[in-house]
C-alpha positions as CSV (number, residue, x, y, z in Angstrom):
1,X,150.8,-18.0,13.3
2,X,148.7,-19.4,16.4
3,X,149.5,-22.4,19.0
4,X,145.9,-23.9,18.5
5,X,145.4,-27.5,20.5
6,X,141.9,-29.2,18.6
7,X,140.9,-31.5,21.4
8,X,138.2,-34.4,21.5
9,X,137.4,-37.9,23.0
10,X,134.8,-40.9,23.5
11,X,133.7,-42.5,20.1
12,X,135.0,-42.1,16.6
13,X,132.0,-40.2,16.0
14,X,133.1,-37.5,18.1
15,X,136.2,-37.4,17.7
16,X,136.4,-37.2,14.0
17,X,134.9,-34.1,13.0
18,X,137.3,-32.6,14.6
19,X,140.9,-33.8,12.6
20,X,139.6,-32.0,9.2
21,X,139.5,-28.6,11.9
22,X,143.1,-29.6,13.2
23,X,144.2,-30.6,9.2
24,X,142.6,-27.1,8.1
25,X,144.2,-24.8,10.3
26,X,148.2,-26.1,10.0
27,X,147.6,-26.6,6.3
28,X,146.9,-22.5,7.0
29,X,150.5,-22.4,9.1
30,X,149.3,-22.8,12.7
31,X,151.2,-25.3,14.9
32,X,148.8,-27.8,15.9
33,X,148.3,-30.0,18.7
34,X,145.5,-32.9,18.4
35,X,144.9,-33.9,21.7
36,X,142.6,-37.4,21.3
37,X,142.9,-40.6,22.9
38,X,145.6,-42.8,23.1
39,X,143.2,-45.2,21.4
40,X,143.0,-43.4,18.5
41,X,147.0,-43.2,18.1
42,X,147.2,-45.4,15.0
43,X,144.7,-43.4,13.4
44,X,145.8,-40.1,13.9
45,X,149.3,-40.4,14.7
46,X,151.6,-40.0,11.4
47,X,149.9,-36.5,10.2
48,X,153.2,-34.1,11.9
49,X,153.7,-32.3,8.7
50,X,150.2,-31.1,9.4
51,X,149.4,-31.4,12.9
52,X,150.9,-33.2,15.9
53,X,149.3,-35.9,18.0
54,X,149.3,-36.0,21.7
55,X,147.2,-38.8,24.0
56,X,144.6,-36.9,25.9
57,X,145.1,-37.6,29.8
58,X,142.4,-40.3,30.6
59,X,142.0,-42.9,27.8
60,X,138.0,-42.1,26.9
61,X,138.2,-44.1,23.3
62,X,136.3,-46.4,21.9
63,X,139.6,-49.4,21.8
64,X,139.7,-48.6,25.6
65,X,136.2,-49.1,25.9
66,X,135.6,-52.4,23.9
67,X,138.4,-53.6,26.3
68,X,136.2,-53.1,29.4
69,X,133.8,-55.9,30.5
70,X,131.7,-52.9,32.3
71,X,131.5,-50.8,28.7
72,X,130.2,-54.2,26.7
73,X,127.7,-55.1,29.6
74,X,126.0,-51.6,29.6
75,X,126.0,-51.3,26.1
76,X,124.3,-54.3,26.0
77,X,121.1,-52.6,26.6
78,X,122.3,-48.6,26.0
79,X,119.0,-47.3,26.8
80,X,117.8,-49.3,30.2
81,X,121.5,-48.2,31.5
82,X,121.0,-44.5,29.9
83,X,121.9,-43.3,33.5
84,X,125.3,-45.6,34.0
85,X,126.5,-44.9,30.8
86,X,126.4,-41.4,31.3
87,X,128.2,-42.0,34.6
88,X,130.7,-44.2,32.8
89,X,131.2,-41.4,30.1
90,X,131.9,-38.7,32.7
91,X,134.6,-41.2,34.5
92,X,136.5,-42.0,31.3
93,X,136.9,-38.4,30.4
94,X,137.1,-36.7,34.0
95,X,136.0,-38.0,37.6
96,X,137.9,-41.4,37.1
97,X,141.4,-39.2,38.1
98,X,140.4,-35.5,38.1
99,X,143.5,-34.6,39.4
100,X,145.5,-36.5,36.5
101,X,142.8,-35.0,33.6
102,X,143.5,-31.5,35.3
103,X,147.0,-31.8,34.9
104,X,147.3,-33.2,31.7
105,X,144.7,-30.9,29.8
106,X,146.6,-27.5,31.4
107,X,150.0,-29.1,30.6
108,X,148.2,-29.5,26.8
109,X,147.1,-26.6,27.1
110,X,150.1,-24.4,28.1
111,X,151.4,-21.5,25.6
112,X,148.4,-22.4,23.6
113,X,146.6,-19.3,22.0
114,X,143.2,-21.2,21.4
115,X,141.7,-24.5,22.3
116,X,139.3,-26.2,20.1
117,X,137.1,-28.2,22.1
118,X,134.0,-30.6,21.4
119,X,131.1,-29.7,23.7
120,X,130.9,-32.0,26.1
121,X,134.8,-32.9,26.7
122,X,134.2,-28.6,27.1
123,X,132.3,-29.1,30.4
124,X,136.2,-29.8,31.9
125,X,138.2,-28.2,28.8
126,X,136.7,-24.7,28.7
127,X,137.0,-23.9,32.3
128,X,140.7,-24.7,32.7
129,X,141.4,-23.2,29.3
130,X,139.8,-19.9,30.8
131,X,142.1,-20.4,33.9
132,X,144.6,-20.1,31.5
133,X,143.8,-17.3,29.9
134,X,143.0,-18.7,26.7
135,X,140.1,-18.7,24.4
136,X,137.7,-21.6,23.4
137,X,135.9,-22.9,20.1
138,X,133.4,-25.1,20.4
139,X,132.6,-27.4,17.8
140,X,129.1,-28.4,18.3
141,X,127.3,-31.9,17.5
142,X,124.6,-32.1,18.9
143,X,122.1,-28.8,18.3
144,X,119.1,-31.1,19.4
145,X,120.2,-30.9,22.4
146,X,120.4,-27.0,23.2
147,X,117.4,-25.4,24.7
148,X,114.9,-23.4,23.6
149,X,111.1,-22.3,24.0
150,X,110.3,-23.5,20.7
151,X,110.5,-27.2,21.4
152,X,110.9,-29.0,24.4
153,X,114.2,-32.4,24.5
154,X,113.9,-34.8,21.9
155,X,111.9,-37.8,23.5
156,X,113.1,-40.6,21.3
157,X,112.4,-39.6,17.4
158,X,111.2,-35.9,17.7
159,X,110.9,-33.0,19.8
160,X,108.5,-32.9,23.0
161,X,106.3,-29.7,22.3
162,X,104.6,-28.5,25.6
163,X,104.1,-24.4,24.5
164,X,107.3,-22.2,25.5
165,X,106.3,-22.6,29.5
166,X,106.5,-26.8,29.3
167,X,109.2,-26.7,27.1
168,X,111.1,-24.9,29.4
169,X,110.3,-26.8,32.2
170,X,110.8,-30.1,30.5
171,X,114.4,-28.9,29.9
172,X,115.2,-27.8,33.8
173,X,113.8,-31.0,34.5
174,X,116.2,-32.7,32.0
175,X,118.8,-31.1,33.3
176,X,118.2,-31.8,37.0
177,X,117.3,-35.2,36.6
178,X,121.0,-35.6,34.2
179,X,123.0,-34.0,36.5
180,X,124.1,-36.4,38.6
181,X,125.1,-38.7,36.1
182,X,127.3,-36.4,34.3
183,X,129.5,-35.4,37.5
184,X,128.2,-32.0,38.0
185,X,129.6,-32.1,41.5
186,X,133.0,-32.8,40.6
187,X,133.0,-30.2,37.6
188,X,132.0,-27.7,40.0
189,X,134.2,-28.8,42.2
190,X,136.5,-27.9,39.5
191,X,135.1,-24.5,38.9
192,X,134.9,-23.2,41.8
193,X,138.7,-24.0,42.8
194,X,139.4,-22.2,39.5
195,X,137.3,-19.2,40.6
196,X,134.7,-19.3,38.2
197,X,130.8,-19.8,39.1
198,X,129.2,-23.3,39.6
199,X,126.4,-24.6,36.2
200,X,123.9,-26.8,36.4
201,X,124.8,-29.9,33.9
202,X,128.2,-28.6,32.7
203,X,128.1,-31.6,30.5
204,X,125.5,-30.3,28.3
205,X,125.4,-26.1,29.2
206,X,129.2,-25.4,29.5
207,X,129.8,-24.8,25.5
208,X,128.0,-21.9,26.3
209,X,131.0,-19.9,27.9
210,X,133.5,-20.8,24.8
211,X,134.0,-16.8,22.7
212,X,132.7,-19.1,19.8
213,X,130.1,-21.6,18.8
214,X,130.1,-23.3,15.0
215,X,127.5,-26.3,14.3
216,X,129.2,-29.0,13.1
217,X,125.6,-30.0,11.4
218,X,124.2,-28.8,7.8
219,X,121.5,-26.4,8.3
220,X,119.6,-27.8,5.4
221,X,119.9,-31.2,7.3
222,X,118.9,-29.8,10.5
223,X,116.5,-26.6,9.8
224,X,116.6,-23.6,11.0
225,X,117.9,-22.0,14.5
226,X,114.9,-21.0,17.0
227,X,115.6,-17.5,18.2
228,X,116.3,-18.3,21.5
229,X,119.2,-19.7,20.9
230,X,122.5,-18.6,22.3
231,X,125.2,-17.0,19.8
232,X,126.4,-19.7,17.0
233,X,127.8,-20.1,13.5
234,X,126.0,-22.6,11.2
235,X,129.4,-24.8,9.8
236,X,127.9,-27.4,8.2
237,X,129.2,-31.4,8.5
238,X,132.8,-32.2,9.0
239,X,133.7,-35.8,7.1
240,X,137.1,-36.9,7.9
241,X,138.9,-40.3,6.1
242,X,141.5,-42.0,8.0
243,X,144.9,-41.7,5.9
244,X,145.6,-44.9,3.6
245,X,142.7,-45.4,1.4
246,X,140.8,-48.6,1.3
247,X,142.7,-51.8,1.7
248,X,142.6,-53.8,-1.3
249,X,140.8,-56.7,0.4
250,X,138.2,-54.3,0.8
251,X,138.0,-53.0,-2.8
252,X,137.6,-56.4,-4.3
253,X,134.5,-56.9,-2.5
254,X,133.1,-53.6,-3.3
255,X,133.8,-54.5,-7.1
256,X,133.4,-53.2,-10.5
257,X,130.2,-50.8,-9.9
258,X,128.1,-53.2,-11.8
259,X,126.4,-54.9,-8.5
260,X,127.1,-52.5,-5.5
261,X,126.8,-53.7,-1.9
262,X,124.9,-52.7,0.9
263,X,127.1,-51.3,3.5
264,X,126.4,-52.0,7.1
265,X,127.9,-50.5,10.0
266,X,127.4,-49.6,13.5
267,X,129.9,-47.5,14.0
268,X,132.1,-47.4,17.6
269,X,129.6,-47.5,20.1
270,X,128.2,-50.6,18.9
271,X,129.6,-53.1,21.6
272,X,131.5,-56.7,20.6
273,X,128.1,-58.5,21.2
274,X,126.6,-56.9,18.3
275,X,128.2,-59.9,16.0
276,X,124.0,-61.3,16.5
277,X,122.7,-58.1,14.9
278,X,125.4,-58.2,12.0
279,X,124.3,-61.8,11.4
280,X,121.1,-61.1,11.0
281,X,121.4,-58.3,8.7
282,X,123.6,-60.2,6.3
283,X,121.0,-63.3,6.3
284,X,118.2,-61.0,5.5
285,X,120.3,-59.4,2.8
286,X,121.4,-62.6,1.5
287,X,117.8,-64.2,1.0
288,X,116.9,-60.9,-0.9
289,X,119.9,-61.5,-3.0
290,X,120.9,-58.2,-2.2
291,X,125.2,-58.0,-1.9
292,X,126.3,-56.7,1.6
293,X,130.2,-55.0,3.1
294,X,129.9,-55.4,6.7
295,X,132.5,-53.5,9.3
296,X,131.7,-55.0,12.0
297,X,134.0,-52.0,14.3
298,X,135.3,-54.7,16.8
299,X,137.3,-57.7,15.5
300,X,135.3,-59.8,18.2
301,X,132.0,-59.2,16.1
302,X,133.9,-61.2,13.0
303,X,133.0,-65.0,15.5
304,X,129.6,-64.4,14.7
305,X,130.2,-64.1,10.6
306,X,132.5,-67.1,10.5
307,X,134.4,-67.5,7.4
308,X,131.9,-65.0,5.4
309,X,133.2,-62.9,2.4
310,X,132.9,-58.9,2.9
311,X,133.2,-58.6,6.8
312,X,135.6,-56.3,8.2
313,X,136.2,-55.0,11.5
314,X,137.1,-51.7,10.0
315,X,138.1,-50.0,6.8
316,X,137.1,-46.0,6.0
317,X,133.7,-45.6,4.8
318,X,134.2,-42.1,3.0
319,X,135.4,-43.4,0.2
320,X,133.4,-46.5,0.3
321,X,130.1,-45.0,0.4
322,X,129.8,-43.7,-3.3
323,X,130.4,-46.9,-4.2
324,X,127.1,-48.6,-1.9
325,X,123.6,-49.3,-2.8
326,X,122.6,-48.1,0.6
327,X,123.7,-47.4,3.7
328,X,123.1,-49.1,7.2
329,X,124.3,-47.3,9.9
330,X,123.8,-46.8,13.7
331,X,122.8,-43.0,13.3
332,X,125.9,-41.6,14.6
333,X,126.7,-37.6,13.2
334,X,130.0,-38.9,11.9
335,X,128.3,-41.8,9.5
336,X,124.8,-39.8,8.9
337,X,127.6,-36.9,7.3
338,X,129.3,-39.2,5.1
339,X,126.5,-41.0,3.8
340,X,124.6,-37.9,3.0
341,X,127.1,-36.9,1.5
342,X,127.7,-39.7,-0.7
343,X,124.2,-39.2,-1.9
344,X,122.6,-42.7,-0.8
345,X,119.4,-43.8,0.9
346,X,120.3,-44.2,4.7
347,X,118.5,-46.9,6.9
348,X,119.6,-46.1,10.5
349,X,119.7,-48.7,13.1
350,X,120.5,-46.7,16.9
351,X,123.0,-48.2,19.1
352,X,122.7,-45.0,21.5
353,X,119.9,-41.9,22.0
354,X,121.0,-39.1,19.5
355,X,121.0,-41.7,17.0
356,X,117.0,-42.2,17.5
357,X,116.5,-38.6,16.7
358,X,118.6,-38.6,13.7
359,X,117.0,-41.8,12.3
360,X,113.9,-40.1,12.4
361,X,115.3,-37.0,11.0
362,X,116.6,-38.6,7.7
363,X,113.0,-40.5,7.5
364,X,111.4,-37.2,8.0
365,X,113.7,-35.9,4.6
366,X,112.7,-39.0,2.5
367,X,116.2,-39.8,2.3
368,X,116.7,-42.9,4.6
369,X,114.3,-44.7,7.1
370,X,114.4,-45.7,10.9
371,X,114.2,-49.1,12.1
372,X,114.6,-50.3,15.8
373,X,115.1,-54.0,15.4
374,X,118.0,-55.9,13.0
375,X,115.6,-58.3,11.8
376,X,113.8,-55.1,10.3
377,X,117.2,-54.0,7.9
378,X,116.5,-56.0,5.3
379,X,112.9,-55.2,4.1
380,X,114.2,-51.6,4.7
381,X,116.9,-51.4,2.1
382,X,115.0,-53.7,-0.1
383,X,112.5,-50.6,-0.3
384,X,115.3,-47.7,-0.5
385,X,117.0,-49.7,-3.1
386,X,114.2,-49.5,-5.6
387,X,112.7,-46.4,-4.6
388,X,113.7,-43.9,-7.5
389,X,112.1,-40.8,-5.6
390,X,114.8,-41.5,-3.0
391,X,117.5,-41.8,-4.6
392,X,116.9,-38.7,-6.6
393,X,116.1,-37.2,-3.1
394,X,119.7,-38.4,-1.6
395,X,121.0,-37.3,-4.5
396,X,119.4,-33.4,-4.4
397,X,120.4,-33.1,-1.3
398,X,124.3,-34.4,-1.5
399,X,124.4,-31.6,-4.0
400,X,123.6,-28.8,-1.3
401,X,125.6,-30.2,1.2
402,X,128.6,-30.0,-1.4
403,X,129.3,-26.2,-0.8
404,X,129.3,-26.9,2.9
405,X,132.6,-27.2,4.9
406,X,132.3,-27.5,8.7
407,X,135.9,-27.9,9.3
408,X,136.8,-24.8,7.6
409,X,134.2,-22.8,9.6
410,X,135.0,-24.1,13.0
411,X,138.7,-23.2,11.3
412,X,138.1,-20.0,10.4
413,X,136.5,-19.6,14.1
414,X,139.4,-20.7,15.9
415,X,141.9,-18.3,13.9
416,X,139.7,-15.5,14.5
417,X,140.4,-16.1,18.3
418,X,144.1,-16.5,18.0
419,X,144.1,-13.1,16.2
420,X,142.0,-11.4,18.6
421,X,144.3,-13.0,21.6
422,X,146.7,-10.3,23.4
């Protein structure tokens, strides 16, 4: 048996992949520490017979951030205030209290054998877990965002392609122009007090240094690795469900199967002034006589649907998603999993820059389409929703992505390293 601590933090998005990888490994007899938020207590707390729960040291979840004037004002306009946010991020997680972060994640981390980390809590995690002694997993989410020669950073919906020279420079120049707003400084800082070597944008290079790398993405979603890219394992998605099923209140809107609804959600990053955009989506859908379950993620969205039938500030969309026409989400990994999963046309509506690439991605698969503007949802599902092709498309591919278990991977991964451990 191994002391394994599966740690995450920021949105739901990112930290849920990770509880099927903490649930997999003490239903295989490890002691488990899930190290996550405090935000996220009443979620994940109330799992000990599989794993236990522990706050992480700085409060980097999405409750914390929907509480913070600053977090709604730059999420206002996400991609204007790319730079702030990304400074934000960092001081959540980190720079806010280094010397508070740096104690809490080694007290975590203490007696540990392995530390599961996602990759770009990892630019802090994997340094002080090697200070320890102990050996990282990363579990990765974002692959469009590792370098290579073959393509240059995704600029908006697809890949810059310069030849292997300009790609290479449009990454260094990615990376240079980043740095600064994801506290390099204050990482190496960090590092070199720990008496390991300085990186250049630890937030996005550091998963590098973990002993093991497992794509928390579906290969057939994604395509294939370029060959310049550093040592990983393909895992596949990781869907997690929140314990407790869906509230009845819920399930009587969803109904009988005979009419289903649309579901619409924008996931945690959204910010409480996107009530407007679920307004408008559920007017649209209305007019086209077309049924909608909006979860709205912050209660304060619910003043902009007053007294409306089927809005929700949360409930948990796994097992809603079968149930749904199609699927409206803001492109996060977390919902573009389950919905592709579930085997329903996808229309993505970003809230935040991965999820611009990921729209694209699911148009480019003939499984969902990308839109940029609410007003645009509703003549979007109104073409999924008839489209037969897609369907049988969706359908195809929920099939392949049935043998698929990122979880268990990034599990396996992670007991590998315990055993290896002196």
């Amino acid at each position: 048996m191994s002391r394994i601590v599966v740690t995450s933090a920021a949105y739901l998005g990112d930290v849920a992949p990770f509880v099927p990888v903490a649930e997999r490994l003490a239903e295989r007899g490890h002691a488990v520490t899930l190290l996550a938020p405090e935000g996220y207590r009443p979620l994940l707390e109330g799992h000990g017979e599989r794993y236990t729960f522990r706050p992480s040291p700085l409060d980097f979840s999405a409750p914390a951030m929907h509480a913070d004037p600053r977090h709604e004002r730059l999420m206002r306009h996400p991609y204007r205030n790319a730079a702030q946010l990304g400074r934000y991020w960092m001081g959540l997680g980190w720079s806010n209290d280094p010397d508070r972060a740096e104690a809490g994640f080694r007290d975590a981390f203490a007696g540990a054998d392995v530390v599961v980390t996602h990759p770009t809590q990892g630019s802090v995690t994997i340094p002080i877990a090697h200070a320890l002694g102990i050996p990282v997993a990363v579990g990765h989410l974002f692959p469009m965002m590792i370098p290579t020669t073959s393509w240059g950073p995704p600029a908006g919906k697809r890949f810059v392609r310069l030849g292997a020279t300009g790609n290479r420079l449009a990454w260094r120049s990615l990376w240079t122009l980043s740095a600064p707003f994801f506290d390099d400084r204050s990482i190496n800082r960090l590092r070199r007090r720990l008496g390991q070597p300085t990186i250049r944008n630890n937030a996005a290079q550091a998963f590098r240094e973990a002993e093991a790398d497992v794509l928390l993405v579906s290969r057939r979603y994604f395509g294939d690795s370029p060959p310049d890219w550093p040592p990983h394992t393909w895992g596949g998605f990781s869907v997690w469900s929140p314990a407790g099923g869906v509230p009845p209140e819920v399930d009587e809107v969803v109904g009988d199967g005979s009419d289903p609804p649309v579901l619409v959600t924008l996931g945690t990053s959204a910010a409480s002034g996107a009530g407007a955009q679920f307004a408008t989506i559920a007017a649209d859908l209305d007019r086209r006589g077309l049924r909608s379950l909006l979860l709205v993620g912050d209660a304060r969205n619910l003043e902009a649907l007053p007294g409306r039938k089927g809005a929700f500030a949360f409930a948990p969309v796994v097992p809603l998603l079968p149930r749904c026409r199609v699927a409206v989400i803001s492109g996060a990994l977390g919902g573009i999993a389950a919905a592709l999963s579930a085997g329903i046309p996808i229309v993505v509506l970003p809230q935040l820059f991965d999820q611009i690439w990921h729209g694209q991605r699911v148009q480019d698969l003939g499984v969902g389409r990308l839109v940029r503007r609410a007003s645009d949802v509703g003549s979007a599902v109104a073409d999924l929703a008839g489209d037969a092709a897609v369907h049988e498309r969706c359908r195809a591919l929920a099939e392949k992505l049935a043998g698929e278990d990122g979880a268990a991977v990034l599990a396996t991964a992670a007991e590998s390293l315990g055993s290896a451990a002196p």
